[in-house]
C-alpha positions in Angstrom: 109.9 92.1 136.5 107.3 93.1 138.9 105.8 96.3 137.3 105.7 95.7 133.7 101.8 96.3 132.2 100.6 94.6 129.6 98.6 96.2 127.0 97.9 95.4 123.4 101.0 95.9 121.7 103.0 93.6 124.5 100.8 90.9 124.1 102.0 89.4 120.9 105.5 88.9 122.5 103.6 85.8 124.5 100.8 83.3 123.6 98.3 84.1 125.9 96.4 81.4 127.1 94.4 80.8 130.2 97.0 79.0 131.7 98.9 82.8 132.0 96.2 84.3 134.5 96.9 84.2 137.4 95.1 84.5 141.1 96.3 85.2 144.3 94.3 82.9 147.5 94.3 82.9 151.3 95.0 79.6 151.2 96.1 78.0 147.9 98.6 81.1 147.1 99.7 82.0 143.7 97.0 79.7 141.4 96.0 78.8 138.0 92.9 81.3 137.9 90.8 79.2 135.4 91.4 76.3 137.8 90.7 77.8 140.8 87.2 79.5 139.7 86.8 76.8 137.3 85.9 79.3 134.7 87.0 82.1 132.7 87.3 85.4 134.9 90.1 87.2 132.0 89.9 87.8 128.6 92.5 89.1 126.3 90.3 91.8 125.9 90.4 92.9 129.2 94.2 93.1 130.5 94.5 96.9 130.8 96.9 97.1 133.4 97.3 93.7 134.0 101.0 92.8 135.6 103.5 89.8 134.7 105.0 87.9 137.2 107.6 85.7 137.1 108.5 82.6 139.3 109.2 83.1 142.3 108.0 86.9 142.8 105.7 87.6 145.8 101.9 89.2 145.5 100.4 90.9 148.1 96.5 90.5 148.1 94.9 93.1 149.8 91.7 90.7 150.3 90.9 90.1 153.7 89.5 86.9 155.1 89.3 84.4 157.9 92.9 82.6 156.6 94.4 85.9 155.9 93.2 89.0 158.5 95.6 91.3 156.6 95.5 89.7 153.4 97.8 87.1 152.2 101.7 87.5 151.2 102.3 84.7 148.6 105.2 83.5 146.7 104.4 82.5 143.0 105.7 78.5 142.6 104.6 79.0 139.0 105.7 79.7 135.9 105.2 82.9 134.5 102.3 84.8 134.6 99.2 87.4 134.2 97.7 89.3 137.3 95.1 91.9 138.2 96.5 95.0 139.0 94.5 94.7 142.3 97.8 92.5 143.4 101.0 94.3 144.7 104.2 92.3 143.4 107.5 92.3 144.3 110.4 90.2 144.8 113.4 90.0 147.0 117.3 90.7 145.6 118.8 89.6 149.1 118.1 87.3 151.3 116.9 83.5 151.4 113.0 83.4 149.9 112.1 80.3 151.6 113.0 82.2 154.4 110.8 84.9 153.5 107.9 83.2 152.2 107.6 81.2 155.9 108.0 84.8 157.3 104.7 85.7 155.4 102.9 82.4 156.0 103.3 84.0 160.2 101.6 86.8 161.9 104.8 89.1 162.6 104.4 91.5 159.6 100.5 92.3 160.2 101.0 94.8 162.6 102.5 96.9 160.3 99.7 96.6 157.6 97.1 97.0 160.1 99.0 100.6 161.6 99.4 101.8 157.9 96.3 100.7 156.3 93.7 102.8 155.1 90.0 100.8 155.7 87.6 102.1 152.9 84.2 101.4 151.4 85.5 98.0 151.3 84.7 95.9 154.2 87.0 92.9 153.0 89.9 94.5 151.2 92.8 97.0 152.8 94.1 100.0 151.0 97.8 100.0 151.5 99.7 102.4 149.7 102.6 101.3 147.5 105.4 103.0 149.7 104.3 102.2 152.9 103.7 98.7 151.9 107.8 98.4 150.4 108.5 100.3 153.7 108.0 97.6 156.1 110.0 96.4 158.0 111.9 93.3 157.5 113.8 91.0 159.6 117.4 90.4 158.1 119.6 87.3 159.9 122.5 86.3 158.0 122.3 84.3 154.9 123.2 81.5 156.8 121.1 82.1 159.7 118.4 82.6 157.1 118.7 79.0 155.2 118.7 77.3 158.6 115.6 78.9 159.5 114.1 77.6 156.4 116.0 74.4 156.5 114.6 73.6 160.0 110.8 74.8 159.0 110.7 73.0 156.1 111.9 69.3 158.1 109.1 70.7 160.4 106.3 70.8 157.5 107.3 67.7 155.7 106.8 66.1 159.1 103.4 67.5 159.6 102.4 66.7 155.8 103.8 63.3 156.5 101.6 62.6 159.3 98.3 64.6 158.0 98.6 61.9 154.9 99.3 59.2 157.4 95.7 60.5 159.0 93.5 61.1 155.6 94.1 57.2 155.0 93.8 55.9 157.9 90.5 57.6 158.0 89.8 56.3 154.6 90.7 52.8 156.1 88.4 53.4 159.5 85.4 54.3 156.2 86.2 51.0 154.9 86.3 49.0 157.3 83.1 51.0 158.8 81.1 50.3 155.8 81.8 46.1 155.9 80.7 46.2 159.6 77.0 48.1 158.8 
């Protein structure tokens, strides 16, 4: 699923739409790319190369910035999709992917970019070949060791989402109550 190109004669097989393109961000991961740059940025006319992905694949996004020193590892959440060949996608056939996608969300696996990547013309992107990049390594608990991990980090971010809501309105209360006072 993670190769395939789609040219001309592949294209009828789907309705193409917008809502197909995808982007990888730092922050947001896999997106809707009309939403996120709020305007067109492909055109049927211009998906030479272009690669589908399906839910649930990762993307590896060379780009480098402030949230993501190495670029970002993201898994896609949506449905399937379109992306610039600029992305590297793959997916896993063992293994637990919430497991993996909090192991890409830490700093352990940037090493290994940073030792085998190739810094070009590009001041914001890293050249990582294919290979190299399939060729890191990985860490491998159990199954069970792996779901537990997950299990435990995903009690730990509902907790955290659970409290930064709790924050937002009670700063939206302080505003209130703020604005009745002046």
């Amino acid at each position: 699923s993670a190769s395939l190109s789609v040219n001309s004669t592949d294209l009828f097989i789907f309705n193409i739409s917008s809502t197909f393109w995808r982007s990888a961000s730092a922050i947001g991961g896999i997106v809707n790319q009309e939403e996120y740059f709020d305007r067109e940025i492909v055109t049927k006319d211009n998906l030479v190369n272009y690669s589908i992905i399906e839910h649930n694949d990762f993307v590896y996004n060379p780009r480098v910035s402030t949230a993501a020193p190495v670029g970002p590892i993201s898994r896609n959440k949506l449905d399937k999709g379109i992306m610039s060949p600029l992305y590297l996608i793959f997916e896993f056939h063992k293994g637990d992917i919430n497991f993996y996608e909090y192991y890409f969300k830490s700093t352990h696996w940037h090493n290994y970019l940073k030792a085998k990547a190739n810094y070009g013309a590009r001041f914001d992107r890293i050249n990582i070949a294919t290979d190299d990049f399939m060729d890191m390594p990985m860490p491998y608990p159990s199954l069970r060791e792996q779901k537990k991990i997950a299990d435990f980090l995903d009690k730990k971010h509902t907790t955290i989402m659970y409290a930064y809501d709790k924050i937002q309105k009670d700063m939206q209360t302080d505003k209130k109550l703020a604005s009745y006072i002046s």
